[in-house]
Phi, psi and omega in degrees: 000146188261154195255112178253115170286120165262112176286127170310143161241131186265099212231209174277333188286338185280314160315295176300005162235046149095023177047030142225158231216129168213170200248147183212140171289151164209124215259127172272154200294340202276292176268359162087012200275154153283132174253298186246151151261142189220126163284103128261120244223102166102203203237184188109192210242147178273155187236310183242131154247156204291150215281295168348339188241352185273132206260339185207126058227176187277343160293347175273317187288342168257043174228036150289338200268004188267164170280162163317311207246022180252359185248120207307161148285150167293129174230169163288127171297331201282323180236346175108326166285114233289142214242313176184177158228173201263157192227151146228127216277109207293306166352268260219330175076005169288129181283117153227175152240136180271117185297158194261149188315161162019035183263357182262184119258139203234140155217138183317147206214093194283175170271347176249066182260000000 
């Protein structure tokens, strides 16, 4: 199996929560599947993730460029369960989804995993 390295991206947003930054599987809570590889950025509870910071699948990584109201909600592929919706998160002007309480599991991730 080939091995994919992931580069951080280092940007305001990441400086403005204190530059540090770590990669995390995020799980759906029900079946345990990996939904995203995710850049997080600063310390707290994820509420959102930002469409921008998502590194994998590739279907998630190309909807920086749709409008908000061309980009589906999160479900899980495996079992369907619905995950978050999509947002802009207004501080920041930024395209996210906001996740529904405790509907993710986030695990820690090295990088060249």
């Amino acid at each position: 199996m080939k091995k994919i390295i992931f580069i951080f991206k280092k940007d305001k947003y990441k400086t403005a929560r204190g530059g540090h930054s770590r990669l995390l599987n995020i799980c759906c809570r029900k079946c345990e599947s990996v939904i995203a590889i995710y850049q997080k950025d600063g310390p707290g509870n994820l509420r959102r993730l930002y469409i921008d910071r998502i590194f994998a699948p590739a279907e998630l990584t190309n909807l920086q460029k749709f409008s908000i109201a061309k980009i589906p909600i999160l479900k899980c592929k495996k079992c369907g369960e619905v995950l978050g919706t999509p947002c802009i998160y207004i501080k920041e002007k930024r395209k996210a989804f906001r996740l529904y309480q405790d509907s993710v599991i986030r695990r820690l991730r090295k990088l060249d995993e």
